[in-house]
C-alpha positions as CSV (number, residue, x, y, z in Angstrom):
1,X,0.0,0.0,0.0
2,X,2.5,2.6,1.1
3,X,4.5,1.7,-2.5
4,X,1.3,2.5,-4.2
5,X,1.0,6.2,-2.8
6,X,4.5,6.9,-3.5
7,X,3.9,5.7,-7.4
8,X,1.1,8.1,-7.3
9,X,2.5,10.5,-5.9
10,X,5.4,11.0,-8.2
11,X,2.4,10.4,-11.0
12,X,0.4,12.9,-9.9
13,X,3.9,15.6,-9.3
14,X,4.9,14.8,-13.1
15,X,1.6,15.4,-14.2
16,X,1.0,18.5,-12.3
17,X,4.5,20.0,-13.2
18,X,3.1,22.0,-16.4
19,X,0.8,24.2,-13.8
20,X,2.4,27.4,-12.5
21,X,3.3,27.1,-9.0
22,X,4.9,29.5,-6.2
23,X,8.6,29.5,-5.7
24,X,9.9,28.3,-2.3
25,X,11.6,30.9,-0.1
26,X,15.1,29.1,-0.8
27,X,14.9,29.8,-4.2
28,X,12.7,28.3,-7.2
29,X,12.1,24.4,-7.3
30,X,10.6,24.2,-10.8
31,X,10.9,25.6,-14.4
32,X,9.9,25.2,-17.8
33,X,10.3,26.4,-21.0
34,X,9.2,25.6,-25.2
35,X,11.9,23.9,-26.6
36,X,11.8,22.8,-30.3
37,X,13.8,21.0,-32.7
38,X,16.7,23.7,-32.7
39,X,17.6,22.3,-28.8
40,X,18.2,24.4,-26.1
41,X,18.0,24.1,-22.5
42,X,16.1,24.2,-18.7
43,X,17.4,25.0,-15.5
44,X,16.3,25.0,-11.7
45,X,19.1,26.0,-9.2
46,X,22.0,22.6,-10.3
47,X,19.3,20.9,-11.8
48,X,19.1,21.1,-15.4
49,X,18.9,19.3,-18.8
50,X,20.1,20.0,-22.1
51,X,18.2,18.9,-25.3
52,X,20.8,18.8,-28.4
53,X,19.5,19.8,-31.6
54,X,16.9,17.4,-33.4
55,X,16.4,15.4,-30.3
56,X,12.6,16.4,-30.9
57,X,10.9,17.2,-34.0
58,X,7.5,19.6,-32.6
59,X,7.7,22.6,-29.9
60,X,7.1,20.8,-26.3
61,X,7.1,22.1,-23.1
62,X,9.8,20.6,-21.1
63,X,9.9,21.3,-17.4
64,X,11.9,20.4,-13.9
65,X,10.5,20.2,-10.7
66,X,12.0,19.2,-7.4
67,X,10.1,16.9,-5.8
68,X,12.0,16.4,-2.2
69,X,13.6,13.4,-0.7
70,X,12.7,9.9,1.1
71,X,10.6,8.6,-1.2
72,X,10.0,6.7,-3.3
73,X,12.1,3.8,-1.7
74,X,15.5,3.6,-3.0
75,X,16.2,-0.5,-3.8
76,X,17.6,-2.3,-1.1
77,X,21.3,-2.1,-0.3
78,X,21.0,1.9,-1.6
79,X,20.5,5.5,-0.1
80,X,19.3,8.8,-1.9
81,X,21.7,11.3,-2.1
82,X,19.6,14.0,-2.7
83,X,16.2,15.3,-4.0
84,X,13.4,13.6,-6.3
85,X,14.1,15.9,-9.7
86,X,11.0,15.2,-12.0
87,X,11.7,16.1,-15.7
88,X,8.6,16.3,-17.8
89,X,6.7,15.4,-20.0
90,X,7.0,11.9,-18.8
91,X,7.4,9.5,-20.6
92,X,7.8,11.1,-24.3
93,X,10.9,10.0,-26.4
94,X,14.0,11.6,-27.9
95,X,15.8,10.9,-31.4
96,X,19.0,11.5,-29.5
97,X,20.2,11.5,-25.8
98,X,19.3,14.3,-24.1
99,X,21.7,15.7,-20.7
100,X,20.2,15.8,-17.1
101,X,22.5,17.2,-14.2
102,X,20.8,16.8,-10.8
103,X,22.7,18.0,-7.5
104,X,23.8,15.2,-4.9
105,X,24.6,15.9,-1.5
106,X,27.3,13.3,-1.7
107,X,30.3,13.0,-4.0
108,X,32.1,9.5,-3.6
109,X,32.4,7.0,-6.2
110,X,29.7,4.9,-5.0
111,X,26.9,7.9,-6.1
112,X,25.0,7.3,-8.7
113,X,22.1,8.3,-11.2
114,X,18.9,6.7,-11.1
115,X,16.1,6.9,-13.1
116,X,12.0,6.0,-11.9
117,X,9.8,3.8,-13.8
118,X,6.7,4.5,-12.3
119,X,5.0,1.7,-14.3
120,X,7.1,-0.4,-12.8
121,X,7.6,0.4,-9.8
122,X,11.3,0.5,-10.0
123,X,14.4,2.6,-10.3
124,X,16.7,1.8,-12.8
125,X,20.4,2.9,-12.7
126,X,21.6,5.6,-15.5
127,X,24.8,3.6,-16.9
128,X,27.7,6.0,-17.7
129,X,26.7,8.9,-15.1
130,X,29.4,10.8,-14.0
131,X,29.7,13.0,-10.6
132,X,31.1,16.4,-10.2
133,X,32.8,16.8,-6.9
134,X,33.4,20.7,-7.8
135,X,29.8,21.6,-7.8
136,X,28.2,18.8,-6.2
137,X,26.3,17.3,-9.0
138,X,25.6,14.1,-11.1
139,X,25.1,13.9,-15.3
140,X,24.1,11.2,-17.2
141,X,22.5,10.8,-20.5
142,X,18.7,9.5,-20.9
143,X,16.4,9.2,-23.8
144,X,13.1,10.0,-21.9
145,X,12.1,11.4,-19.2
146,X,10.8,10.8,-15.2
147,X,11.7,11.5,-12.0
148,X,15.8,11.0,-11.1
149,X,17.8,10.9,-8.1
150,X,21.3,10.4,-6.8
151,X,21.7,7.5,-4.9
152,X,25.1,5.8,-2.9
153,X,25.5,2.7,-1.1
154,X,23.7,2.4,2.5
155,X,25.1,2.5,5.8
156,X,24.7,-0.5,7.6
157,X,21.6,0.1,10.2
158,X,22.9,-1.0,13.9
159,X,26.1,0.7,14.2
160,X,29.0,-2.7,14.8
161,X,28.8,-5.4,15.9
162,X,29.9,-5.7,19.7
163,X,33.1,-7.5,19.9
164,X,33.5,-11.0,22.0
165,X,35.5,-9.8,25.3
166,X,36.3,-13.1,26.5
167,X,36.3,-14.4,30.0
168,X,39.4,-11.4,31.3
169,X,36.4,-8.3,29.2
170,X,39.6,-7.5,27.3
171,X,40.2,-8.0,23.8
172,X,43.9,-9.7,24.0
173,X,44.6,-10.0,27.9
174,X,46.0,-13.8,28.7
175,X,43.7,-15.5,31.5
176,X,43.8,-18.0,33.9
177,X,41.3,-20.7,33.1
178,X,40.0,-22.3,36.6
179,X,37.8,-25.1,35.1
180,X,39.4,-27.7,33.2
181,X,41.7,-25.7,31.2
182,X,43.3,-24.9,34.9
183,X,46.4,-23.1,34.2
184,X,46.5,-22.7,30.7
185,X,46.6,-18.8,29.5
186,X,43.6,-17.8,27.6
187,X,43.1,-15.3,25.1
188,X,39.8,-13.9,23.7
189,X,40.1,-13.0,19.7
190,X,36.9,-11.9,18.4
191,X,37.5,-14.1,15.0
192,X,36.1,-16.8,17.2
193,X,39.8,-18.9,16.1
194,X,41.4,-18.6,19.6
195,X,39.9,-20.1,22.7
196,X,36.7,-18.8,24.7
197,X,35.0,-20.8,27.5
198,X,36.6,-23.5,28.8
199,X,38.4,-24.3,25.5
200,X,41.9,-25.7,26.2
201,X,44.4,-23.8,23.6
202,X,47.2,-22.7,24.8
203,X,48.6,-19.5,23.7
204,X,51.2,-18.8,26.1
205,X,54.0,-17.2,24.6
206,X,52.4,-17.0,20.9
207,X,51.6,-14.8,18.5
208,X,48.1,-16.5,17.5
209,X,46.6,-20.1,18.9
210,X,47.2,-23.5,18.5
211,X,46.0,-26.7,19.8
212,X,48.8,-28.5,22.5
213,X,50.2,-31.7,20.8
């Protein structure tokens, strides 16, 4: 259910994107503008995209809204890094590659452009994208248009994993085992290869564990 508003959500924002609308007070978050089969251009704040000449054969007006972040749902294993740009009209297709830039808030090599299918639900990665670290942005190349968005790799949820302290509650501090490892020196290693419990390896004077012959 909650994947079904997002899709129409972003539906209804593409569709709606031809209506004048207010500016925000940090600046303007859509535009628009005729653009025929001579090229030429649209831009909204570091969004933009550039349509070469005889990409399209009639006049259309080609807009740019942004549509905010956290939804829809990036695919699993992934992040946005950034706003929900819509470029409209949706769906219509050009004879040649048109530009988009969108800004990212994050410029490592793991950022990269995606495109929404709202049809399907899905967003598909823009192959060939490259990121500009100077100004904080992402370009890549698409034949048609939808919403787009940066997106990196996700930080693990749950911070790391607590290590194993061992008997002595210090990573690396030889104990005394007093069951039947009775004075052999234990050591706790988180790798789970060196001896917890009541395991009898002795590490006494080694760098490491072994089992005594």
């Amino acid at each position: 259910m909650k994947r079904r508003e997002q899709v129409s959500r972003l539906v209804a924002a593409l569709a709606l994107l031809l209506v004048p609308g207010c500016s925000s007070d940090d600046g303007p978050t859509k535009a628009q503008s005729t653009i025929g089969p001579a090229g030429g251009s649209v831009t909204v704040g570091k969004a933009s995209v550039v349509i070469p000449q005889g990409a399209t054969g009639t006049d259309r007006e080609i807009g740019i809204e942004k549509l905010g972040s956290g939804w829809p749902d990036a695919p699993a294993g992934l992040e946005l890094a950034g706003d929900v740009y819509a470029f409209t009209p949706h769906g219509i297709g050009f004879a040649s590659p048109v530009t988009v830039t969108i800004p990212v808030n994050a410029t490592t090599s793991d950022v990269k452009l995606y495109k929404y299918q709202p049809g399907e639900s899905v967003w598909t990665e823009v192959s060939g994208a490259t990121v500009n670290a100077s100004d904080s942005t992402i370009t890549g190349l698409t034949s048609s248009f939808s919403g787009f968005c940066g997106m990196k790799t996700a930080k693990p949820s749950g911070g790391e994993p607590t290590p194993d302290m061992g008997p002595s509650g210090d990573k690396g501090t030889p104990e005394k085992d007093m069951g039947q490892c009775k004075g052999v020196e234990m050591q706790c290693d988180t790798s789970a290869e060196c001896c917890t419990g009541l395991e009898c390896i002795d590490i006494s004077g080694y760098k490491g564990c072994f089992t005594p012959s």
